[in-house]
PDB file with one MODEL, atoms N, CA, C and O in Angstrom:
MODEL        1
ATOM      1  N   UNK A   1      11.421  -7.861  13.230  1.00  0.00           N
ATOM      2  CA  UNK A   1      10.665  -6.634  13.168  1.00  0.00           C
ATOM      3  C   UNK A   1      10.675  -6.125  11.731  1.00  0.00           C
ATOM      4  O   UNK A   1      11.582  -5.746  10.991  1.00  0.00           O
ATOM      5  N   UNK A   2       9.413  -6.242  11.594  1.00  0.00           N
ATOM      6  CA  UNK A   2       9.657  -5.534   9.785  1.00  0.00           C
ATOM      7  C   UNK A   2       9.154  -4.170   9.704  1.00  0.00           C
ATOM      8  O   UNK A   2       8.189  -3.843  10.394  1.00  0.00           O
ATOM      9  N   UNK A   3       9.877  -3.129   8.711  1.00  0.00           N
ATOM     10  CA  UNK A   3       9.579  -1.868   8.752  1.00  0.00           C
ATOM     11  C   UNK A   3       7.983  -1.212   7.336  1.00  0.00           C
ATOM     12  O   UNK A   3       7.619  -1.240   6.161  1.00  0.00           O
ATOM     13  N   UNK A   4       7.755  -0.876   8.291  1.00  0.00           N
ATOM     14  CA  UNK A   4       6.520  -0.337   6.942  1.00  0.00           C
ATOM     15  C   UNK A   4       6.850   0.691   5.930  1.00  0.00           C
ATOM     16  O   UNK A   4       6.766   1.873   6.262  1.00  0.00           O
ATOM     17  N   UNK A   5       7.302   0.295   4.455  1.00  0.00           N
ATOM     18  CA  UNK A   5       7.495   0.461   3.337  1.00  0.00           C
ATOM     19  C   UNK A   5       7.025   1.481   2.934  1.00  0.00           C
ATOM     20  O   UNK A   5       5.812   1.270   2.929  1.00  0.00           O
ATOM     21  N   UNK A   6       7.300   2.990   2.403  1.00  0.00           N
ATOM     22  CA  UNK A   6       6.292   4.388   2.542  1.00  0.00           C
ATOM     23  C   UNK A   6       5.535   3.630   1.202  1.00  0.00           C
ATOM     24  O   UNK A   6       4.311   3.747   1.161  1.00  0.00           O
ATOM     25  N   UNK A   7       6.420   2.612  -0.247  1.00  0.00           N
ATOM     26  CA  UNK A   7       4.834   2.735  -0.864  1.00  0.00           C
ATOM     27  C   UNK A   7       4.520   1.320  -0.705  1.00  0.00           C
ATOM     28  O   UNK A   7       4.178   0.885  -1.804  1.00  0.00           O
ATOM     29  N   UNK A   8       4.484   0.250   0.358  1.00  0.00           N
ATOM     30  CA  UNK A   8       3.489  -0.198   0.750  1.00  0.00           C
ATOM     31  C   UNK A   8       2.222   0.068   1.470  1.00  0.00           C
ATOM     32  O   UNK A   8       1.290  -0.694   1.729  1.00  0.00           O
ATOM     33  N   UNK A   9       2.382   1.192   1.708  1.00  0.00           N
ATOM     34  CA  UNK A   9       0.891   1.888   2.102  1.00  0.00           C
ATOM     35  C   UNK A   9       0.236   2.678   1.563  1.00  0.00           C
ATOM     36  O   UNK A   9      -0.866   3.002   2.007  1.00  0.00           O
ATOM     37  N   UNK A  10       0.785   3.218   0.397  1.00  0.00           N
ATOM     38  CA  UNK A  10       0.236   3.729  -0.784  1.00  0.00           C
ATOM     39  C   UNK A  10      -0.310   3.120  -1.855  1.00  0.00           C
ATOM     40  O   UNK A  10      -1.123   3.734  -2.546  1.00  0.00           O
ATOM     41  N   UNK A  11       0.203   1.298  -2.269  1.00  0.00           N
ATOM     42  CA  UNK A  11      -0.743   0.573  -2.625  1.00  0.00           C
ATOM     43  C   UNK A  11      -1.498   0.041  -1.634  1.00  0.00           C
ATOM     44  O   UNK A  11      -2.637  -0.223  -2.018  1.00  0.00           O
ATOM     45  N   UNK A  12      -1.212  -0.289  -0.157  1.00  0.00           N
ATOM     46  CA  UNK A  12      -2.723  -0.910   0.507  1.00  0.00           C
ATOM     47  C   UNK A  12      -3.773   0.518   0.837  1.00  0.00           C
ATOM     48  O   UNK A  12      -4.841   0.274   1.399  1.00  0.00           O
ATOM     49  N   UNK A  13      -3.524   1.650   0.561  1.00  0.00           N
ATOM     50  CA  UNK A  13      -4.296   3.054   0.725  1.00  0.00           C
ATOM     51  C   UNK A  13      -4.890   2.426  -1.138  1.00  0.00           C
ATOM     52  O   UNK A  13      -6.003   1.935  -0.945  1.00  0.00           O
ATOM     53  N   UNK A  14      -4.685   2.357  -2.035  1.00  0.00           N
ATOM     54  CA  UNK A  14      -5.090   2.523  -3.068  1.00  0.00           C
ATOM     55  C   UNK A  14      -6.457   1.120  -3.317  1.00  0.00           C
ATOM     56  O   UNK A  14      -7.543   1.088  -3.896  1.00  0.00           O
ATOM     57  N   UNK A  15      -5.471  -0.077  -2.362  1.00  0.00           N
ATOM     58  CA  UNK A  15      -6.283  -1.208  -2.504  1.00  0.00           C
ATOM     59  C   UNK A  15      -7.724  -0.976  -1.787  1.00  0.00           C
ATOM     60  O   UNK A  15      -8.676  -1.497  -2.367  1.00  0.00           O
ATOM     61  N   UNK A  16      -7.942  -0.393  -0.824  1.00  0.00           N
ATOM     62  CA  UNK A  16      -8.677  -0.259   0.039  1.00  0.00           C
ATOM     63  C   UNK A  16      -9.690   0.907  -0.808  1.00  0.00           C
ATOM     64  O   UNK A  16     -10.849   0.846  -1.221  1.00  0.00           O
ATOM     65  N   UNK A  17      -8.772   1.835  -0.833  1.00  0.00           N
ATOM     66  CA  UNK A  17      -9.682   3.006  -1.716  1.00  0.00           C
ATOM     67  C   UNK A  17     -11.006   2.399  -2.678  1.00  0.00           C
ATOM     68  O   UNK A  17     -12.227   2.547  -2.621  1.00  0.00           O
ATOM     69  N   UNK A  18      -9.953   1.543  -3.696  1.00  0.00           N
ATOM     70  CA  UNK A  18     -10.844   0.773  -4.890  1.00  0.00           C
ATOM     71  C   UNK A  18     -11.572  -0.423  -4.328  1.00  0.00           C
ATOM     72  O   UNK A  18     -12.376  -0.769  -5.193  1.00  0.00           O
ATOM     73  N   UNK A  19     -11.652  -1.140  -3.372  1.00  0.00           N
ATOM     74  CA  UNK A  19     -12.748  -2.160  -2.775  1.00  0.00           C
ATOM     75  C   UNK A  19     -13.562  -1.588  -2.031  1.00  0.00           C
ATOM     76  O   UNK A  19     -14.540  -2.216  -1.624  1.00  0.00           O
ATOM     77  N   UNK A  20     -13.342  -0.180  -1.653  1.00  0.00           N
ATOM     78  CA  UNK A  20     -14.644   0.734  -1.328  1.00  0.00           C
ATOM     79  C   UNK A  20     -15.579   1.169  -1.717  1.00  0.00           C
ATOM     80  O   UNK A  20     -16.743   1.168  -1.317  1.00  0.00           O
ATOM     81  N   UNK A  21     -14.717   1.873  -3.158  1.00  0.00           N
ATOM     82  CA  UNK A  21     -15.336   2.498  -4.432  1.00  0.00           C
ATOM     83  C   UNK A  21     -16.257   1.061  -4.689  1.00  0.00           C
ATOM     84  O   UNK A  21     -17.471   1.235  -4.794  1.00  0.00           O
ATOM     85  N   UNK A  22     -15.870   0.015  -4.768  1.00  0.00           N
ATOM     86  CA  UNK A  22     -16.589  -1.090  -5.392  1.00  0.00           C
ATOM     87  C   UNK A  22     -17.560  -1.596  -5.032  1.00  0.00           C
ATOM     88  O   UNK A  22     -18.277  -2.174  -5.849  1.00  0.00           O
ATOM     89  N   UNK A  23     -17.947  -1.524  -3.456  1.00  0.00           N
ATOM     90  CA  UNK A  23     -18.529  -2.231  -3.079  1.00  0.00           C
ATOM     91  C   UNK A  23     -19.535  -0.795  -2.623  1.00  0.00           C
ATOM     92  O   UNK A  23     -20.041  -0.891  -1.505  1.00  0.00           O
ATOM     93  N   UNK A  24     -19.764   0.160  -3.203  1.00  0.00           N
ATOM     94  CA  UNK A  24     -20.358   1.629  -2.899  1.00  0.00           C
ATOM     95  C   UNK A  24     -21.001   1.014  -4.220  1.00  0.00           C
ATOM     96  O   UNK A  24     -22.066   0.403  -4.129  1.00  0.00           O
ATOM     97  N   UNK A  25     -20.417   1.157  -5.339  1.00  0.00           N
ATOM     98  CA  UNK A  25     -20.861   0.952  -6.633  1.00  0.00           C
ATOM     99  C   UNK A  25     -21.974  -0.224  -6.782  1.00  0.00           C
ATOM    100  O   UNK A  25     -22.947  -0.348  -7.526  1.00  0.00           O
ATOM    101  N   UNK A  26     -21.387  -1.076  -5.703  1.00  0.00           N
ATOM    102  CA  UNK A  26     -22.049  -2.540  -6.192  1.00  0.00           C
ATOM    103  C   UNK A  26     -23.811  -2.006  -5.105  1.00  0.00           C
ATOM    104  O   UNK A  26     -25.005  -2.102  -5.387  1.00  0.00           O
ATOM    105  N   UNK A  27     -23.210  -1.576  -4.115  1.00  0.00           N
ATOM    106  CA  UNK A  27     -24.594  -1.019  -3.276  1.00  0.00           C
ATOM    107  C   UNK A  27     -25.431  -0.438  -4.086  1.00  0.00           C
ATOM    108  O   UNK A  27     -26.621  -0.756  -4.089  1.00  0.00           O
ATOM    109  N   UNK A  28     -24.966   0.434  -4.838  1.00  0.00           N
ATOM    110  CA  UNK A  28     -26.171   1.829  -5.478  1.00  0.00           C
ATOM    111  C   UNK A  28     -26.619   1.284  -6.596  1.00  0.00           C
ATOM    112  O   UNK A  28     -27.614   1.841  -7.060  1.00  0.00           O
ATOM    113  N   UNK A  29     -26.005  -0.066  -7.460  1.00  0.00           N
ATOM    114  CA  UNK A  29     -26.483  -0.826  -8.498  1.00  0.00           C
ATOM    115  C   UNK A  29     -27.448  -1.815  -7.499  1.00  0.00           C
ATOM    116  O   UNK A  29     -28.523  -2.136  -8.006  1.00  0.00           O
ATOM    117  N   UNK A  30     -27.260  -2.160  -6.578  1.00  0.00           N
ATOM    118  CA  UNK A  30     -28.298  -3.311  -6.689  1.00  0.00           C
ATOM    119  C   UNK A  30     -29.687  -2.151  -5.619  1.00  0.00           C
ATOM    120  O   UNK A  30     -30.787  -2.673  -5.432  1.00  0.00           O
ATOM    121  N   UNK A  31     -29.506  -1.107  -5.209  1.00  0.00           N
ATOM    122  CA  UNK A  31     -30.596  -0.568  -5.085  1.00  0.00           C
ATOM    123  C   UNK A  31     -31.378  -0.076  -6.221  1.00  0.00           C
ATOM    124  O   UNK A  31     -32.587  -0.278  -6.334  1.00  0.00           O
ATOM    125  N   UNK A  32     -30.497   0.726  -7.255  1.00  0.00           N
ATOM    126  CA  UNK A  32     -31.463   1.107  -8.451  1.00  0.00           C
ATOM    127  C   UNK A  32     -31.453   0.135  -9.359  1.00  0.00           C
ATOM    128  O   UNK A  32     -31.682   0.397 -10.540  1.00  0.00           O
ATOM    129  N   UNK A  33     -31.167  -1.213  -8.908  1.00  0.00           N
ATOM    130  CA  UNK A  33     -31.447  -2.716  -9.606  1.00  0.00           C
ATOM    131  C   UNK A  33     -30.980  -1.900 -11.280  1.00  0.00           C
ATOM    132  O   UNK A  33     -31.701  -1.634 -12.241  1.00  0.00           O
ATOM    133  N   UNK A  34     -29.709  -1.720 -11.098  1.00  0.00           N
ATOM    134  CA  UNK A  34     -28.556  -1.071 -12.300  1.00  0.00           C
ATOM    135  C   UNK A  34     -27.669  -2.334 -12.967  1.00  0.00           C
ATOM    136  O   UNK A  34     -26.624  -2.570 -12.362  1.00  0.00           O
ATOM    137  N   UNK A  35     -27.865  -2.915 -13.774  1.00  0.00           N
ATOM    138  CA  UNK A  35     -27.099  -4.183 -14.026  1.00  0.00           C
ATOM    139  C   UNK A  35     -25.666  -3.554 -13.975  1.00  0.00           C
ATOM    140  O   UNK A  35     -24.676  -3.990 -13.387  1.00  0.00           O
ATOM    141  N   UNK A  36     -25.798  -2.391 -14.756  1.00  0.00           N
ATOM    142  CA  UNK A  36     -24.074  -1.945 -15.750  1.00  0.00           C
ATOM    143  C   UNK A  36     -23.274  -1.715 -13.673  1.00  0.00           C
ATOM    144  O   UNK A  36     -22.274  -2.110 -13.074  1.00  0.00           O
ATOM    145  N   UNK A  37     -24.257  -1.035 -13.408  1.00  0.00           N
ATOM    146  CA  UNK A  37     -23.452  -0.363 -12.049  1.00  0.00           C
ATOM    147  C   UNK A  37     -23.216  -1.972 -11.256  1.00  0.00           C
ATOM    148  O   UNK A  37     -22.045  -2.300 -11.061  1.00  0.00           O
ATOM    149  N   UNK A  38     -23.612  -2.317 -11.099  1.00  0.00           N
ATOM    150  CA  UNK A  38     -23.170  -4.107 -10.491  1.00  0.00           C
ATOM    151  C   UNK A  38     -21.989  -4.454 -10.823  1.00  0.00           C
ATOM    152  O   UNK A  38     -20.961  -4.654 -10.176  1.00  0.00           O
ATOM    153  N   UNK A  39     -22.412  -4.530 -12.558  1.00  0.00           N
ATOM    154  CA  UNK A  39     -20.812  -5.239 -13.159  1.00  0.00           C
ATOM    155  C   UNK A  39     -19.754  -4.388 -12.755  1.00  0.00           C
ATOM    156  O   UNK A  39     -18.861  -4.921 -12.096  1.00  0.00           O
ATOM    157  N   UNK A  40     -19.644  -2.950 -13.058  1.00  0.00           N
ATOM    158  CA  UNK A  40     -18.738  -1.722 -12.564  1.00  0.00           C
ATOM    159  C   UNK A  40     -17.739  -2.160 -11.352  1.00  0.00           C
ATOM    160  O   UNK A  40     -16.515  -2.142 -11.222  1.00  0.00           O
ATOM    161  N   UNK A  41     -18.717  -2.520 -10.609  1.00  0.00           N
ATOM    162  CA  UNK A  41     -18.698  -2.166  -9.012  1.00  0.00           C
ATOM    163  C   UNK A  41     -18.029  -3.937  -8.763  1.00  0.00           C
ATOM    164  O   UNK A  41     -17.049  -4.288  -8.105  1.00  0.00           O
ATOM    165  N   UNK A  42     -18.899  -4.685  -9.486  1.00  0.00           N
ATOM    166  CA  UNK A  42     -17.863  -5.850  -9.115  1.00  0.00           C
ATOM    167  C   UNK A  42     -16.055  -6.087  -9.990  1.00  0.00           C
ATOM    168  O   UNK A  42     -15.241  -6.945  -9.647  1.00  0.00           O
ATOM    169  N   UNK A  43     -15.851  -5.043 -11.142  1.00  0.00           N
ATOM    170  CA  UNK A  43     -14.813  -5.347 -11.695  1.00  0.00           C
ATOM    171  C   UNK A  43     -13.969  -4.532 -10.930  1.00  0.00           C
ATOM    172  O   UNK A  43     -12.771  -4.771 -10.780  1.00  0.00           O
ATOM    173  N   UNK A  44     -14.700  -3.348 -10.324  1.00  0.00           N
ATOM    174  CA  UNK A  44     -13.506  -2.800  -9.180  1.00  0.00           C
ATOM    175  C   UNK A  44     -12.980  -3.616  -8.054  1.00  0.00           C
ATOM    176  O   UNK A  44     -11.839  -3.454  -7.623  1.00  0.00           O
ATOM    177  N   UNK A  45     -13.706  -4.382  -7.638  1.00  0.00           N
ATOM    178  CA  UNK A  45     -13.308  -4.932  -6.436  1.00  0.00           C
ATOM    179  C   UNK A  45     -12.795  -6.041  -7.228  1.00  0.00           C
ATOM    180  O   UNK A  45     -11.896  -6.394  -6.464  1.00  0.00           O
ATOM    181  N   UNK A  46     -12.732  -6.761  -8.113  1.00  0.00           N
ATOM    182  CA  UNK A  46     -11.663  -7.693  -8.826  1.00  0.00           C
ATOM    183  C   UNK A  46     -10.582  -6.840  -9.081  1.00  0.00           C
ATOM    184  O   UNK A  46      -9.442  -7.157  -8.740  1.00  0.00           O
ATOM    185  N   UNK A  47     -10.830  -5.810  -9.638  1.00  0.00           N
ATOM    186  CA  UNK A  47      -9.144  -5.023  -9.476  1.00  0.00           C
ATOM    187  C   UNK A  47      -8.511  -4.958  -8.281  1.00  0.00           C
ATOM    188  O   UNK A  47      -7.374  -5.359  -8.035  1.00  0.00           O
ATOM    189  N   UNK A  48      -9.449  -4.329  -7.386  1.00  0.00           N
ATOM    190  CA  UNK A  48      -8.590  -4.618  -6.204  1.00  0.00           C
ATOM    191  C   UNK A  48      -7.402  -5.883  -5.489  1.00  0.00           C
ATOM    192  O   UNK A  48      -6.274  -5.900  -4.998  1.00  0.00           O
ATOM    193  N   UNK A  49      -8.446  -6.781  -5.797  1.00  0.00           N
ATOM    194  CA  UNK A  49      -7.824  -8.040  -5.215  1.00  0.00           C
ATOM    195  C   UNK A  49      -7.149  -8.778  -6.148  1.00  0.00           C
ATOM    196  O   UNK A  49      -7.021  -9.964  -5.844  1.00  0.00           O
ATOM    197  N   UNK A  50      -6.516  -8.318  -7.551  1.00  0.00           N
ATOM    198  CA  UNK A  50      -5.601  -8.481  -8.530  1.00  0.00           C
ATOM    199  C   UNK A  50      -4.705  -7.473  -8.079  1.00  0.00           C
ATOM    200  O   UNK A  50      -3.777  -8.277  -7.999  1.00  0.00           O
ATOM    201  N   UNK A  51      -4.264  -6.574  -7.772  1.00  0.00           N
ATOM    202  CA  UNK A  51      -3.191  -5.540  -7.410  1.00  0.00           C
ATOM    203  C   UNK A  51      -2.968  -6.084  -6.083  1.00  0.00           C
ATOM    204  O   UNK A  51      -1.776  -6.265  -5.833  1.00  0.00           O
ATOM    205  N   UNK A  52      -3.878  -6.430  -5.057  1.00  0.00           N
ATOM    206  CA  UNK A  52      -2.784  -6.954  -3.741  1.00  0.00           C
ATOM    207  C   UNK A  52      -2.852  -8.184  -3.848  1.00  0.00           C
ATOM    208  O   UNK A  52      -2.829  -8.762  -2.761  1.00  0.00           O
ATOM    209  N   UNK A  53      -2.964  -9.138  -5.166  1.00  0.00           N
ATOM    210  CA  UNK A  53      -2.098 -10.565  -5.350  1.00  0.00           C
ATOM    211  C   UNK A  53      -1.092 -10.282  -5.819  1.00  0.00           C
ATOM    212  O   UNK A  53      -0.006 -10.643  -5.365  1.00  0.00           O
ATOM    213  N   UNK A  54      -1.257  -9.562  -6.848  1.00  0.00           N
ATOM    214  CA  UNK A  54       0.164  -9.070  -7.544  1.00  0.00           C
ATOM    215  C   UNK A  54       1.062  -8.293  -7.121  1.00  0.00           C
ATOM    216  O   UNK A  54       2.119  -8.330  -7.752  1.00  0.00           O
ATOM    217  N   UNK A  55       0.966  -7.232  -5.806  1.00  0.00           N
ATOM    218  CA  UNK A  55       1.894  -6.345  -5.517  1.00  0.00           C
ATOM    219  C   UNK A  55       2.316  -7.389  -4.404  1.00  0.00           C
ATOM    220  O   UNK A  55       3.363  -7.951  -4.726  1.00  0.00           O
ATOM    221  N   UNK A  56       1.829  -7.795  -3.240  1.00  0.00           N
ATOM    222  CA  UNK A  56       2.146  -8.933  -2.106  1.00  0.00           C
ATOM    223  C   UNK A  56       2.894 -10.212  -2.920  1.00  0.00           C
ATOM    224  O   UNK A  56       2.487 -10.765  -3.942  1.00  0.00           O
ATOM    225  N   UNK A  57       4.479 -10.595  -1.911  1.00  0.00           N
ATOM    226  CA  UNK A  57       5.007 -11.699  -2.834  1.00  0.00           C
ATOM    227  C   UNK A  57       4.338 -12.477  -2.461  1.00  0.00           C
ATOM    228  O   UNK A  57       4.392 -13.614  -2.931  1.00  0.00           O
TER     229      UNK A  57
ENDMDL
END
């Protein structure tokens, strides 16, 4: 039985937060066909999934 960690859920609350933000970003760039907002929106969601490779052993 493993116990849930108070800040392991404060980075998967943060991970989640920022692949939201990202993929919101990446939506509203490819509607106003926004290159910069694309790239934005895709380097957030690469952050994301660099912080839960790196925080997860």
């Amino acid at each position: 039985m493993t116990i849930s960690w108070r800040p392991d859920r404060g980075i998967r609350r943060t991970v989640l937060a920022l692949g939201a933000a990202g993929l919101a970003v990446i939506a509203s760039g490819a509607l106003l066909e926004a290159l910069w907002l694309l790239g934005l929106g895709v380097w957030a969601v690469i952050a994301a999934m660099v912080i839960e490779l790196v925080y997860r052993p």
